[in-house]
N, C-alpha and C positions, 0 to 999 in steps of 0.2 A: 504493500500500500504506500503511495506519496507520500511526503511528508503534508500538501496541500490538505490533501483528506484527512489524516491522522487527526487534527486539531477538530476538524469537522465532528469524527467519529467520538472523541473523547466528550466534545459539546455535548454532542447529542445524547451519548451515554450518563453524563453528569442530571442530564434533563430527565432521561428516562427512570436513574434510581431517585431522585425528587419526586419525578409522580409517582413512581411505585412504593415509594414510603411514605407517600401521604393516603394512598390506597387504602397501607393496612394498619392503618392508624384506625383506633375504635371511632363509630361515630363521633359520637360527645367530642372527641379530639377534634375534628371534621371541620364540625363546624366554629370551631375557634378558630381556623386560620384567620389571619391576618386581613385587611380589607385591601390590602395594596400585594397580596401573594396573586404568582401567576395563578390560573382557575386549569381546574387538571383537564378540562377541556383542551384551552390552549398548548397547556403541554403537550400532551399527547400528540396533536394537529405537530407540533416543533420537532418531537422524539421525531417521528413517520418524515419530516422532513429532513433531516440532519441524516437520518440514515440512508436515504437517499441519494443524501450527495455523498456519503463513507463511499457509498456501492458504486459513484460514478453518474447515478442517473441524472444528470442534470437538469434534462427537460422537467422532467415529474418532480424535482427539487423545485426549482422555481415557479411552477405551475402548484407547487404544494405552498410552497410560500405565498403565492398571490391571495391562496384561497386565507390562508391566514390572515395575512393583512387587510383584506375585506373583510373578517371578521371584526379585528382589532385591529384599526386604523393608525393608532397610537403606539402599538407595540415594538418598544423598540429587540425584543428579544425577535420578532419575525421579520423586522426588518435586515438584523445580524444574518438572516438566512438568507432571506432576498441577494443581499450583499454578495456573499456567499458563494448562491448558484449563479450569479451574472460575471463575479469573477470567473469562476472556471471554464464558462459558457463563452462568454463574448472578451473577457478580460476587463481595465478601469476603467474606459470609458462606458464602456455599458454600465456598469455597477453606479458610476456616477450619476448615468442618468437614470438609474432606477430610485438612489438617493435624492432627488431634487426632484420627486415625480411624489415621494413619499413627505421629501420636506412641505412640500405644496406653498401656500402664499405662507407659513411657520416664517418668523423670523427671527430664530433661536436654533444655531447650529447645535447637531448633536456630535458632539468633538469627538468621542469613541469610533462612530460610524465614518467620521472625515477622516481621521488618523486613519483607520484601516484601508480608503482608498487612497491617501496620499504613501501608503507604506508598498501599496500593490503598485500605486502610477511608479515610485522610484524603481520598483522593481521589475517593471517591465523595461525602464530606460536602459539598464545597466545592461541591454540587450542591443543597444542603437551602436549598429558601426558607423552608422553614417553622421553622428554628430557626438564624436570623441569628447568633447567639453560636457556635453550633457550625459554623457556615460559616466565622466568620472564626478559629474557634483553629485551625479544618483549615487556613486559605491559611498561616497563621503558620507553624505547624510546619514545613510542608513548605518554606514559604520559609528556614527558620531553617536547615534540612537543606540549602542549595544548588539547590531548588526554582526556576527562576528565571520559569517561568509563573505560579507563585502568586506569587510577588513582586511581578510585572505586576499582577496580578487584587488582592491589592489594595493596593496602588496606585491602580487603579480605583474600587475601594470608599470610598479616601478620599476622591478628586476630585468621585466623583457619587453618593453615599449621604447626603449632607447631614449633621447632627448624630448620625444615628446611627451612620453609617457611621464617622465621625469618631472616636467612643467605642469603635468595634470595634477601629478601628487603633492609635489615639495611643500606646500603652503602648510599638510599636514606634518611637519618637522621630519620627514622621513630624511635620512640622513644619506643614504644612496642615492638619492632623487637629485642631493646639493651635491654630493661627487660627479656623478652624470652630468649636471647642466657647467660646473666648473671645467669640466674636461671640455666639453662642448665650446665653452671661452676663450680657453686658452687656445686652441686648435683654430680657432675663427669658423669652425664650421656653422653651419645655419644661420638664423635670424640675430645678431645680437643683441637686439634691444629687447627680444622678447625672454631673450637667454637672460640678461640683465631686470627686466620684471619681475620676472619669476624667481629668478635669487633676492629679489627683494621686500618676496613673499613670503621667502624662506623662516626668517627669525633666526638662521644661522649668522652664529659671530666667524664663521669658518669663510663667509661669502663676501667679508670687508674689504680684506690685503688685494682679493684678486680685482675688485669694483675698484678701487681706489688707484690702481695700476694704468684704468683706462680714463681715467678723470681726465688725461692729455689726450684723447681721442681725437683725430682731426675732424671726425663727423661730427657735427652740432648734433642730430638726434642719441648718437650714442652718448654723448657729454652730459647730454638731457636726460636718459635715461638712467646713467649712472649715480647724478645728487639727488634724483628722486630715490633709487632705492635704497642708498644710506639712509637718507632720511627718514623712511619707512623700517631700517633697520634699527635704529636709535642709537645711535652708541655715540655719544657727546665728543667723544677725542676725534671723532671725522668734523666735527663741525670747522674747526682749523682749515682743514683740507679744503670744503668746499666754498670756503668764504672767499679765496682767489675768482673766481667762478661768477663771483658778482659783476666783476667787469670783464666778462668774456664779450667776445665779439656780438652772439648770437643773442637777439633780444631773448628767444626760447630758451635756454641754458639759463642766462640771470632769473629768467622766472621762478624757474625749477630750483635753480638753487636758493634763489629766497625762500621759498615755500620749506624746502627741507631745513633750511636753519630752523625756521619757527618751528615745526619739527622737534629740533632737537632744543629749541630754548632758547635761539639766538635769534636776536631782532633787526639783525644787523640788515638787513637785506628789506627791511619793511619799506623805508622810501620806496622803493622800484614797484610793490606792488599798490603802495598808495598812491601813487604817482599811476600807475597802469589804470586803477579803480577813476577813473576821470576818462580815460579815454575815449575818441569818438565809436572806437568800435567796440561794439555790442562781444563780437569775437573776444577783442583783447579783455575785456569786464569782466568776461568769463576765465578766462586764464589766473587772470587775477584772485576771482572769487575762490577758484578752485586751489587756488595757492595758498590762502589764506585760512581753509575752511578748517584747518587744527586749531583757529585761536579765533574763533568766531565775535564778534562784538556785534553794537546796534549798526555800523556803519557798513559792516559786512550783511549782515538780515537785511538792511534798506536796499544792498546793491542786488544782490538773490534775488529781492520781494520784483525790484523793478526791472529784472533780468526776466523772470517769469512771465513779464507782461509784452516781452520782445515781439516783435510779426514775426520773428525765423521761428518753426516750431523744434529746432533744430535744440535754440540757446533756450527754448522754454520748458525742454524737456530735462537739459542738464539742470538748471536752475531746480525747477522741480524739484530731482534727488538732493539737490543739497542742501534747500531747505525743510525736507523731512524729517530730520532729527530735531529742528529746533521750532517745528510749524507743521504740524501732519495733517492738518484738515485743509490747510492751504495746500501742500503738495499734492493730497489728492485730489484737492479739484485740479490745481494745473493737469498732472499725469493723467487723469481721468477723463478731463476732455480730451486731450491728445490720441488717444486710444482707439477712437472714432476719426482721426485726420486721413485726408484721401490719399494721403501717400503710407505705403505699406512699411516703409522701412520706419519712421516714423511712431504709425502704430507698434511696429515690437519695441524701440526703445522706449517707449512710455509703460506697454508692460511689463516690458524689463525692470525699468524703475519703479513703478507697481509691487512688484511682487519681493525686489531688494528692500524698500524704505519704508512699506506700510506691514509691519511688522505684528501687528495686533489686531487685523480684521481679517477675520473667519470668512466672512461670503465673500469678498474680498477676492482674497486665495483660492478662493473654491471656484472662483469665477476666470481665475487665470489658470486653474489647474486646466482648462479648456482651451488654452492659449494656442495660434497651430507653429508656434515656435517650440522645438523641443526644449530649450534651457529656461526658456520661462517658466513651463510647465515642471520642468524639476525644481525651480526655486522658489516656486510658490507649495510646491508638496513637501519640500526640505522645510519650509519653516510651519506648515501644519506638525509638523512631527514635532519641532522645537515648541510651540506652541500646547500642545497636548499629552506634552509628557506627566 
């Protein structure tokens, strides 16, 4: 038997010695139950259907189940079944929609029932070759949850995915993931600025000496990618290093490196980005804001608030996510209408940032769990999990 079904079969078993030992309980006992105990009708109707799905039958599972929940409309034990045979049947999204068929106009998520489909959506992801990012935020999550096969899997991803596999993991401290993407560096082989991100996701102090080697990079983007991920790394004795950096040629590199001093606690760099925070361009305002958003003030909320209200839906979606930690009924209306904009690319980064920044709504997520972008839909089922633990 699966392991799918086993859980089914123990349910269902657990169900059936509940009603058979209220069976042969004496009358007088009987009728003492409780007024909120399931009624050994419904049980029984649950047993007949739980062991249906032990035995595979799906159809007659879920046709068992409907008949229940036409009974008891309310039942969240028939709804567990429902759930159940539409998983094995159709997989999440069906289940989904048999959940929101059940929720009706209900405006009170039942977090049990959402956690079980957002624990089955990551788990069908971790099956996506065709969208490696959204494979590995699914093993993550699930691993992060007590997962202990996704943790194995990867695991895996790090040992034999090579560089990229490496960059899917490292952020989880795997320490083979920071030798892989280091070896990758030094070699020049592949992308280096993404080589250089992803080490500065790391949290390895192992990833400073070799970052700091390239801080003379003749490429302005590699120069740029290098003081942001110090700076993300934290380690205050880099701050030295990157404060030459503030009069680099490259207006992008001074940004970056301002942003990273503040970062690490150095203010030294703040002219440039207060001086940027005026500029005519809505672009540059943005660079700025994003530079600054580790040491947020009113002046910084004012330039976000009025960055939101941009015409490019472009700066109004960044803005958005940024002022979602410090304004969330504001960022969701920005990201919220964006979501419906006639350009497609558009709509995902809105629920992208959706499903990243609004961090505490249930319909919310459940409404992105529907997303037809694969990463959104893991990031919105990664935080039901975080949510409903």
């Amino acid at each position: 038997m699966s392991f799918r079904f086993s859980f089914a079969l123990i349910l269902g078993m657990s169900i059936v010695a509940g009603t058979a030992s209220g069976q042969q309980q004496p009358r007088r006992q009987a009728s003492a139950r409780p007024s909120v105990a399931i009624s050994v009708a419904e049980a029984t109707e649950l047993t007949n259907g739980w062991a249906l799905l032990a035995e595979g039958l799906f159809e007659r599972a879920a046709a068992k189940a409907a008949q229940v929940l036409a009974a008891y409309p309310r039942s969240g034990a028939a709804l567990q079944l429902a759930l159940e045979a539409q998983l094995a049947r159709n997989g999440a999204p069906a289940a989904l929609d048999q959940y929101e068929r059940w929720l009706g106009a209900r405006t009170i998520e039942e977090p049990a029932a959402l956690r079980r489909l957002a624990s089955a959506m990551l788990r069908e992801a971790t099956t996506l070759k065709s969208d490696p990012a959204a494979r590995t935020e699914a093993l993550r999550a699930l691993a992060d949850d007590g997962d202990a096969r996704a943790a194995g899997e990867l695991a895996q991803a790090a040992s034999k995915g090579g560089a990229s596999g490496a960059r899917a993991v490292v952020s989880t401290g795997d320490e083979r993931a920071v030798d892989t993407l280091l070896v990758e560096l030094n070699t020049g082989l592949g992308n280096p600025t993404r080589t250089i991100d992803a080490l500065g996701a790391s949290g390895s102090t192992r990833a400073i000496a070799p970052l700091v080697q390239r801080l003379k990079d003749p490429r302005q983007e590699v120069r740029g990618a290098v003081v942001d991920a110090l700076g993300r790394l934290g380690d205050g004795a880099t701050a030295a290093l990157i404060t030459p950096l503030l009069s680099d040629a490259s207006l992008h590199v001074r940004v970056k490196a301002a942003g990273a001093l503040l970062r690490l606690g150095d203010y030294s760099g703040l002219p440039i980005l207060q001086e940027l925070m005026a500029s005519p361009s809505a672009a540059m305002r943005l660079d700025a804001a994003e530079a600054l958003a580790s040491r947020p003030d009113s002046a910084w909320l004012g330039l976000v608030t009025e960055l939101a209200g941009d015409p490019d839906p472009e700066i109004r979606a960044a803005a958005g996510r940024l002022m979602a930690p410090h304004d969330p009924e504001a960022a969701r209306g920005v990201l919220g209408s964006l979501t419906s904009d006639e350009n497609p690319a558009i709509r995902e980064l809105a629920s992208r940032g959706l499903a990243e920044v609004l961090s505490d709504d249930l319909p919310t997520l459940r409404r992105l769990m529907r997303n037809s972008h694969s990463l959104t839909r893991v990031r919105a089922a990664a935080r039901v999990l975080v949510l409903t633990r």
